[in-house]
C-alpha positions as CSV (number, residue, x, y, z in Angstrom):
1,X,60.5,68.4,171.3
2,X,57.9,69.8,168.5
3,X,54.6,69.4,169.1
4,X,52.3,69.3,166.0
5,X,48.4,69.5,167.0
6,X,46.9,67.9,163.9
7,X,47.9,65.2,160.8
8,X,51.4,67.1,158.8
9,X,50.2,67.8,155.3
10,X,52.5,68.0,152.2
11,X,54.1,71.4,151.5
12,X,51.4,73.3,154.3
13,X,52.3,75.8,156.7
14,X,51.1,74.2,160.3
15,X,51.3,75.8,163.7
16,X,53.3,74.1,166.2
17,X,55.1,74.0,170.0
18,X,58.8,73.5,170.3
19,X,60.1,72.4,173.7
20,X,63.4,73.3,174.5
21,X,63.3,71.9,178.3
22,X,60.5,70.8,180.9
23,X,60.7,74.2,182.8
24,X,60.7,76.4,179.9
25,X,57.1,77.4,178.0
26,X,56.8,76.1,174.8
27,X,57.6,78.2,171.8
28,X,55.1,78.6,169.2
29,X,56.5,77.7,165.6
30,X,55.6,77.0,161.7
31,X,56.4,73.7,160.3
32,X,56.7,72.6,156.9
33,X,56.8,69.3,155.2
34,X,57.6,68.6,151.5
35,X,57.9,65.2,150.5
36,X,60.4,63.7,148.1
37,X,60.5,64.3,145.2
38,X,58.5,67.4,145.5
39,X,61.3,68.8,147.3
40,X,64.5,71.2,146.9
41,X,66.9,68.2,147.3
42,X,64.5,65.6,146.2
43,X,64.6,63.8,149.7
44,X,62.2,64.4,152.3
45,X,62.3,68.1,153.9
46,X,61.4,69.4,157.0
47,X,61.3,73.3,157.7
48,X,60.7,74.6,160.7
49,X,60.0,78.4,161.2
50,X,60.9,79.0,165.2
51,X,60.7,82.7,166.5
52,X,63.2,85.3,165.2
53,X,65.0,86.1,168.1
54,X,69.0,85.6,167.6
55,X,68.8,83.9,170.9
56,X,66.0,81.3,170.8
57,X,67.0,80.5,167.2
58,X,70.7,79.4,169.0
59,X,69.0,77.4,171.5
60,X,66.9,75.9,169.1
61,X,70.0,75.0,166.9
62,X,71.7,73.1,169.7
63,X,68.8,71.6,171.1
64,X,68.4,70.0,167.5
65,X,72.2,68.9,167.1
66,X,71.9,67.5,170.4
67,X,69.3,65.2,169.7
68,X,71.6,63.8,166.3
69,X,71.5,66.4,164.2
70,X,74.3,67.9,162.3
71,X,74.9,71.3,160.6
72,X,74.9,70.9,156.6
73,X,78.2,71.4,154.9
74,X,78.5,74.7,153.4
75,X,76.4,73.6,149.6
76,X,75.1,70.6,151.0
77,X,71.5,71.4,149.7
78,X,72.3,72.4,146.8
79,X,74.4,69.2,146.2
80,X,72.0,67.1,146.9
81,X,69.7,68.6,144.4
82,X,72.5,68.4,141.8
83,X,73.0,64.8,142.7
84,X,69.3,63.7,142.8
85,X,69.1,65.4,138.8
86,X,67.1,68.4,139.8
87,X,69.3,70.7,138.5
88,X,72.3,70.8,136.0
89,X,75.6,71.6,137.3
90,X,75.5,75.1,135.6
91,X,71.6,75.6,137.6
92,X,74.1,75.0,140.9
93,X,76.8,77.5,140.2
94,X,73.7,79.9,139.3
95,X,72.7,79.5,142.9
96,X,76.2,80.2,144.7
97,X,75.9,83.2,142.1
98,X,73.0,84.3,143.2
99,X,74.2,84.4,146.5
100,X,77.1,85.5,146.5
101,X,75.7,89.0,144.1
102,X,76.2,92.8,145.3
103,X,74.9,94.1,142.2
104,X,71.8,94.2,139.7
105,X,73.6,93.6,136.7
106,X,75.6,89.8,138.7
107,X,72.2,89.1,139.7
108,X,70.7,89.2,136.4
109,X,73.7,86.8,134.6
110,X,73.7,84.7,138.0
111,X,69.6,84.1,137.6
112,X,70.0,83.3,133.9
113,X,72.5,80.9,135.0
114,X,69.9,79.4,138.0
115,X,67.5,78.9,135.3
116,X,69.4,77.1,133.1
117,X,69.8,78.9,130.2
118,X,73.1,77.8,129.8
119,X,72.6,74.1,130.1
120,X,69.6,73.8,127.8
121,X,71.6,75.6,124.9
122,X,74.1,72.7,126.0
123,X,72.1,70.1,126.0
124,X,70.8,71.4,122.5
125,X,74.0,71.4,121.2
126,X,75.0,67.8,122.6
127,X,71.5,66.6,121.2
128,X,72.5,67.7,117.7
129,X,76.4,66.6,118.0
130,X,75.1,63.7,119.5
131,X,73.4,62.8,116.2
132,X,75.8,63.4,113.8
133,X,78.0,61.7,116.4
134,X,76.0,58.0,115.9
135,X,75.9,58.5,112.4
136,X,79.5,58.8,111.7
137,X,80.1,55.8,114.5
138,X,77.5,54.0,112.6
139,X,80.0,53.4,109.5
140,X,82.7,51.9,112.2
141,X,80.4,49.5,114.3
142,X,78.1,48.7,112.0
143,X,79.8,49.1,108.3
144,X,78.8,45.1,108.1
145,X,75.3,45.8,107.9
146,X,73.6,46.1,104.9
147,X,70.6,48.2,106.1
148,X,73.1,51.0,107.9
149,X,73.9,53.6,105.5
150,X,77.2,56.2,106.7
151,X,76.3,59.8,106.8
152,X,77.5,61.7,103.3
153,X,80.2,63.8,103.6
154,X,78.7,67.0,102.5
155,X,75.0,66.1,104.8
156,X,78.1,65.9,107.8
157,X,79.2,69.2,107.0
158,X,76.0,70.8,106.8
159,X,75.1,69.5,109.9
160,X,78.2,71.0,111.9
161,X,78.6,73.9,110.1
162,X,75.2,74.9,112.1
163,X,76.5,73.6,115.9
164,X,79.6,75.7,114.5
165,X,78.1,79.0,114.1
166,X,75.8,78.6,116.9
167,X,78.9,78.4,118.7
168,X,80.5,81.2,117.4
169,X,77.2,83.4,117.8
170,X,77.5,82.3,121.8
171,X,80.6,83.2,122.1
172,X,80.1,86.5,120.2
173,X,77.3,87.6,122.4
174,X,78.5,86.3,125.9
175,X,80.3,88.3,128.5
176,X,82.6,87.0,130.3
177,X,82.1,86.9,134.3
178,X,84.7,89.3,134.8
179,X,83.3,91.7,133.0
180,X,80.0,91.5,135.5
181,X,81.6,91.5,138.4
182,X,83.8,94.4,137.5
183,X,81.6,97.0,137.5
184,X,83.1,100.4,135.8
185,X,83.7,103.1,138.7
186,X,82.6,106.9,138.8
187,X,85.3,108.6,141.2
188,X,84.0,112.1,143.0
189,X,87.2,113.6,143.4
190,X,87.5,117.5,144.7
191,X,88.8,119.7,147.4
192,X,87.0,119.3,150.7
193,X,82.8,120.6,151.1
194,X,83.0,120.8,147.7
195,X,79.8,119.0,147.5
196,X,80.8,115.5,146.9
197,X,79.2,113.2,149.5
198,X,76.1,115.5,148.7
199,X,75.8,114.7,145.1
200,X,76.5,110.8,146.0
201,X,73.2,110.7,148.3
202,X,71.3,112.7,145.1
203,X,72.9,110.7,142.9
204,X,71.7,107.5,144.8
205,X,68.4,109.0,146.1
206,X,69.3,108.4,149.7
207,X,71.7,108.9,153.0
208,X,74.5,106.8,152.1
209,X,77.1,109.4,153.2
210,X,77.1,111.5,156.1
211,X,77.4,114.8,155.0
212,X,78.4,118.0,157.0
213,X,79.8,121.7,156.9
214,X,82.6,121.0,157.8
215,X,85.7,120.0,156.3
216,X,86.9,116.6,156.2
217,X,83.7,114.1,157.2
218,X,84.5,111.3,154.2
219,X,87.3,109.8,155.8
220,X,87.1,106.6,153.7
221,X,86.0,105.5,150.3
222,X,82.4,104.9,150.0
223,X,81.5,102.6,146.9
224,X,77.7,101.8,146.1
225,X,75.9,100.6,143.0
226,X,74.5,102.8,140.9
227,X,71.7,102.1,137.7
228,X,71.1,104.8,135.2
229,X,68.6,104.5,132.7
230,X,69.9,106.1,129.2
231,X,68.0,108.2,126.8
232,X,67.4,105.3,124.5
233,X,65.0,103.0,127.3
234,X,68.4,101.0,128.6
235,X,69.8,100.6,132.4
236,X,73.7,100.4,132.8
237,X,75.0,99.9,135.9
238,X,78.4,101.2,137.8
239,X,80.0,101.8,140.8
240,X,80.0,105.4,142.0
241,X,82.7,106.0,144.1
242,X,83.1,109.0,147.5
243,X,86.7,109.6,148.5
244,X,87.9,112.3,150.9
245,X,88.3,115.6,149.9
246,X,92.0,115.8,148.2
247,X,94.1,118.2,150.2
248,X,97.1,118.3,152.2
249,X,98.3,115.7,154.7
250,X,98.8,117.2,158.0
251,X,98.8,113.8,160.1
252,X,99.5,110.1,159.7
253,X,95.5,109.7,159.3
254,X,95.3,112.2,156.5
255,X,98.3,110.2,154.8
256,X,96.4,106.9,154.7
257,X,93.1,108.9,153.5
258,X,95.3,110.5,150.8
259,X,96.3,107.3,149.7
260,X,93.1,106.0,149.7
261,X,91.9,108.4,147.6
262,X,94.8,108.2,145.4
263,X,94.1,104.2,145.3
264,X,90.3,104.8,144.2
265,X,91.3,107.9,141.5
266,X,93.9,105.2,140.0
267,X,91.0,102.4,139.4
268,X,88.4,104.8,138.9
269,X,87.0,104.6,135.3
270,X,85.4,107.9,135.0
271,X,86.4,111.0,137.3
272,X,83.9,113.3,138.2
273,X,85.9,116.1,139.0
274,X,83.8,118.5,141.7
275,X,84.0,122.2,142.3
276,X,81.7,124.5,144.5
277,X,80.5,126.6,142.3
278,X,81.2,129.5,144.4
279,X,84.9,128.6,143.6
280,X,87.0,130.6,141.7
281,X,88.0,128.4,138.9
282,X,86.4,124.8,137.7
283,X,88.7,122.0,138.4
284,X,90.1,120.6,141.2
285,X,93.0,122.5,142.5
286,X,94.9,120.1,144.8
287,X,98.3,118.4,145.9
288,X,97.7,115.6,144.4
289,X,98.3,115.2,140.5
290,X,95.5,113.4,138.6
291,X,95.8,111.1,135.8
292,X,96.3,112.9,132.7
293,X,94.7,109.8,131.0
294,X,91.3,109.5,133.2
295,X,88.4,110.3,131.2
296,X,86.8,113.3,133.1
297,X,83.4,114.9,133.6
298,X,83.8,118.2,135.5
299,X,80.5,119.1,137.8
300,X,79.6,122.4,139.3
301,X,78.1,122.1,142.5
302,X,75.6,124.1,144.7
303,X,74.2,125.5,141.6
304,X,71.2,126.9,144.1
305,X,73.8,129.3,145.4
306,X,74.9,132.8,144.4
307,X,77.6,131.6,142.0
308,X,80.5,134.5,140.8
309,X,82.6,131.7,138.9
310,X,81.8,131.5,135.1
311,X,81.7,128.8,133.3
312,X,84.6,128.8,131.5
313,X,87.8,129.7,133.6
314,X,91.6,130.1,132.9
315,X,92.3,126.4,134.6
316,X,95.1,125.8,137.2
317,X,98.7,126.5,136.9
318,X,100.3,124.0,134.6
319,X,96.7,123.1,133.2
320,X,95.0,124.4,129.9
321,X,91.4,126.7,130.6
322,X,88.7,124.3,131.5
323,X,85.4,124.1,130.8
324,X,82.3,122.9,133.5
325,X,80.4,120.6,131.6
326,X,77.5,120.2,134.0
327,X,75.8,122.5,137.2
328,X,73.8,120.9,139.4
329,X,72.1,121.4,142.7
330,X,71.5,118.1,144.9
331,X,69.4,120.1,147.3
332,X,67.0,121.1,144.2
333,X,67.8,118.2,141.7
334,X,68.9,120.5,138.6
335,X,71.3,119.1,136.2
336,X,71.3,115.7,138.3
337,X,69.8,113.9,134.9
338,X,72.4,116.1,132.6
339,X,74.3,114.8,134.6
340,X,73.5,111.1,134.8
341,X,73.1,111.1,131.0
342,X,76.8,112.7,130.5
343,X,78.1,109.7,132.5
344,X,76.5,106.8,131.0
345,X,77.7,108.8,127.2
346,X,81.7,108.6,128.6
347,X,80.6,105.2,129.8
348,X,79.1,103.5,126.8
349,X,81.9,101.2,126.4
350,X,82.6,100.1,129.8
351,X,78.9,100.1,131.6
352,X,77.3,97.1,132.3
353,X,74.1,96.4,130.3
354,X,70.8,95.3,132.4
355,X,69.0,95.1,129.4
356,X,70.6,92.7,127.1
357,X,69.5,88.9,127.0
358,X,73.1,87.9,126.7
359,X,74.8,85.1,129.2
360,X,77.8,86.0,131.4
361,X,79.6,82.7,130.9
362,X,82.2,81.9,134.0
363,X,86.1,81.2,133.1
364,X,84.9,77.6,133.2
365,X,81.9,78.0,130.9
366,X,84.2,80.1,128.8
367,X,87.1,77.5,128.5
368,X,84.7,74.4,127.5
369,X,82.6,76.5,125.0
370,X,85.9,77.4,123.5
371,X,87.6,73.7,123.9
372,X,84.3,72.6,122.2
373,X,84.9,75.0,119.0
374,X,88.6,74.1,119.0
375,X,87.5,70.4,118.9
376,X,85.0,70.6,115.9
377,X,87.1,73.2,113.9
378,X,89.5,70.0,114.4
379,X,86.4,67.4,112.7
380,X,85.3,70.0,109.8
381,X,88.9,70.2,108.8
382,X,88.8,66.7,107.9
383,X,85.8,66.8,107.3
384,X,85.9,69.8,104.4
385,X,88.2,68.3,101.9
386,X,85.5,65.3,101.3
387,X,82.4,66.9,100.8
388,X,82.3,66.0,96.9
389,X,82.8,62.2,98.1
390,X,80.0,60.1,98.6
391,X,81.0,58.3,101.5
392,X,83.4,59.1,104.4
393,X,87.3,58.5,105.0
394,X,89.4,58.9,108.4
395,X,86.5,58.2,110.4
396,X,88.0,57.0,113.0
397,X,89.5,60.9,113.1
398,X,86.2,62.0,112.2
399,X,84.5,60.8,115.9
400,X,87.7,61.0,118.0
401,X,86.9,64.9,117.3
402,X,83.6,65.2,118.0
403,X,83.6,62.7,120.8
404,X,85.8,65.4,122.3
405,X,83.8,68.8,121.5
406,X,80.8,66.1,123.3
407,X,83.0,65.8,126.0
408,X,83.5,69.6,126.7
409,X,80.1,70.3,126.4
410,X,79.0,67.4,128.2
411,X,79.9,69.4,131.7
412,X,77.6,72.9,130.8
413,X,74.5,70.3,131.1
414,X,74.1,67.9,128.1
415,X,75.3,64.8,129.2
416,X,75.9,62.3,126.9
417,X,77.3,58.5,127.3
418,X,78.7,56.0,125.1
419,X,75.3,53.8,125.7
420,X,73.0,56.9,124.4
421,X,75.5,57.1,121.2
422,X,74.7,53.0,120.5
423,X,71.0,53.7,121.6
424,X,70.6,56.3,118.6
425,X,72.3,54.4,116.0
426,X,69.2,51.6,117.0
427,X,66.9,54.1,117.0
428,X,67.8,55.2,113.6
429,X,68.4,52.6,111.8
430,X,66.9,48.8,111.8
431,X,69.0,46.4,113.0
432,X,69.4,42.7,114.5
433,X,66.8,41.6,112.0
């Protein structure tokens, strides 16, 4: 069926034939060998590179399977990788991360995570606790030897005090997945041609929205990532958010647009409330109340047109006078950075830093670094009240407790077997004369 002309070198790009049937020409193709362990799953790899036409891919799929081939389970690669040791298991959820991203700031966090930040701070950790671990297990196994001296309490204490704090510190500085994934969102809201699906395309710096004169085009809600860079060098990133113009329902299909828009304004983070500048007052005079608790920016439009409203006005019935905070123009670009810089100011709290070196630990991450803390909290306890002693008591206790905060952190990366614990106490310490 493939048809190489010359000798397949390791991890080289060679020209080949595919044939699909006798009657049909051949199809010219790449192909790819890497060798184990040089591989992505450590096992011998084959790639082949056929034509990119949906069709003859499909052929070339079942012509495959129907010479014994099967399709790989959905992570099957990846797997295999895991299972051969060429990547931790917090390396593999990096990779589904990876995949699985819609946004700069998941696929930051989900590339820390493929490169293994994560595990090797485990692993550090385990190392260390590992240590201490065979030197408090020394005094139970090997309390009959004459040569194997117990750790001291308060040289025990020292010791964990430092795993402690680096666990607190990683916890500290760590954001939780949720927070990633859950980007903060910037609502347009505003009567309809008011400008809004205009100043998303600015906003974004291209056609994401269709725009027209008249009234009514944004039917649905548009939601696209957004990065802004602050004043002080930093990106944040959000979700900025197009609805359809808020006015009154005058058919079923208005009704569900309306309450669409009323779904968005209800999650939204920040409003951006929109007015045409060429409106008589700045705010958004509509049917449907807003959120008295929203934090609000409110945006002139069309600032590139003859404007008569000023920029303070008496407000809406029912409302106090309100006050524009910004003008801008998408057609020429003025206020647009204002602009920007107001959002990511009512947004410090909630925006998503691109900048910061921190981990976003998942809810599993989370739970064992916390289990972990619980666990040695649990072996300093008993561990405090003897640190004027010179040698240890309850040390059964003692391991039982930081077997377990092993245990936790053994599944972020640092494995760490019974066998390894009895191979350090031989390494340490000479015995079996």
């Amino acid at each position: 069926m493939i048809v190489v002309p010359r000798e397949l070198k390791a991890r080289q790009l060679l020209p080949c034939r595919i044939q699909l049937d006798e009657a049909a020409p051949p199809l010219p193709a790449l192909l790819a060998f890497f060798p184990a362990p040089r591989s992505y799953t450590g096992q011998p790899i084959a790639e082949l590179q056929p034509p990119g036409n949906p069709a003859l891919l499909e052929r070339v799929l079942h012509r495959i399977i129907a010479l014994g081939a099967r399709l790989a389970e959905p992570g099957e690669f990846t797997f295999r990788a895991y299972l051969a040791g060429k990547m931790d298991l917090t390396q593999a959820e990096g990779i589904a991360a990876t995949i699985a991203a819609v946004s700069d700031g998941q696929l930051q966090a989900a590339t820390m995570l493929r490169q293994g930040k994560l595990g090797r701070i485990s692993e550090r950790l385990v190392y260390e606790l590992g240590n201490a671990l065979a030197l408090v297990e020394a005094g139970i196994d090997f309390v009959d030897q004459d040569d194997v001296v117990p750790i001291a309490p308060a040289a025990l204490d020292r010791r964990l005090s430092v795993i402690h704090l680096e666990l607190d510190e990683l916890l500290l500085k760590a954001r939780a997945w949720g927070a990633i994934e859950a980007l903060p969102r910037v609502v347009l809201v505003g009567p309809p041609s008011a400008g809004k699906s205009t100043l998303l395309n600015a906003l974004l710096g291209r056609q994401r929205a269709v725009i027209s004169e008249t009234p009514g085009t944004t039917r649905d809600v548009l939601a696209e990532p957004l990065t802004i860079q602050t004043a002080s060098g930093a990106a944040i990133e959000l979700m900025l958010v197009d609805i359809a113009g808020l006015d009154e329902a005058r058919s079923a299909i208005d009704r569900d647009m309306q309450a669409a828009a009323r779904g968005a304004i209800e999650s939204a983070d920040l409003l951006l409330l929109i007015t045409d500048a060429s409106a008589a007052a700045c705010g958004v005079a509509a049917p449907v109340p807003l959120p008295p608790h929203k934090p609000s920016l409110h945006v002139r439009t069309k600032a590139d047109l003859p404007s008569p409203a000023p920029p303070v006005t008496p407000g809406l019935p029912g409302l106090p006078a309100i006050t524009c905070d910004v003008t801008v123009s998408a057609h020429t670009s003025a206020g647009l950075d204002a602009l920007r810089s107001l959002i990511a100011e009512r947004l410090a709290s909630r925006a998503v830093s691109l900048s910061a070196d921190t981990l976003a630990l998942q809810p599993r991450h989370e739970s064992a670094l916390r289990a972990a803390r619980i666990a040695l909290v649990k072996a300093r306890q008993l561990v405090d009240p003897q640190v004027a002693d010179l040698s240890l008591s309850h040390v059964e206790l003692i391991a039982s407790a930081l077997r377990e905060t092993l245990d936790h952190l053994a599944g972020l990366g640092g494995e760490l077997t019974p066998d390894d614990v009895i191979g350090r106490i031989f390494s340490t310490f000479c015995i079996g004369k």
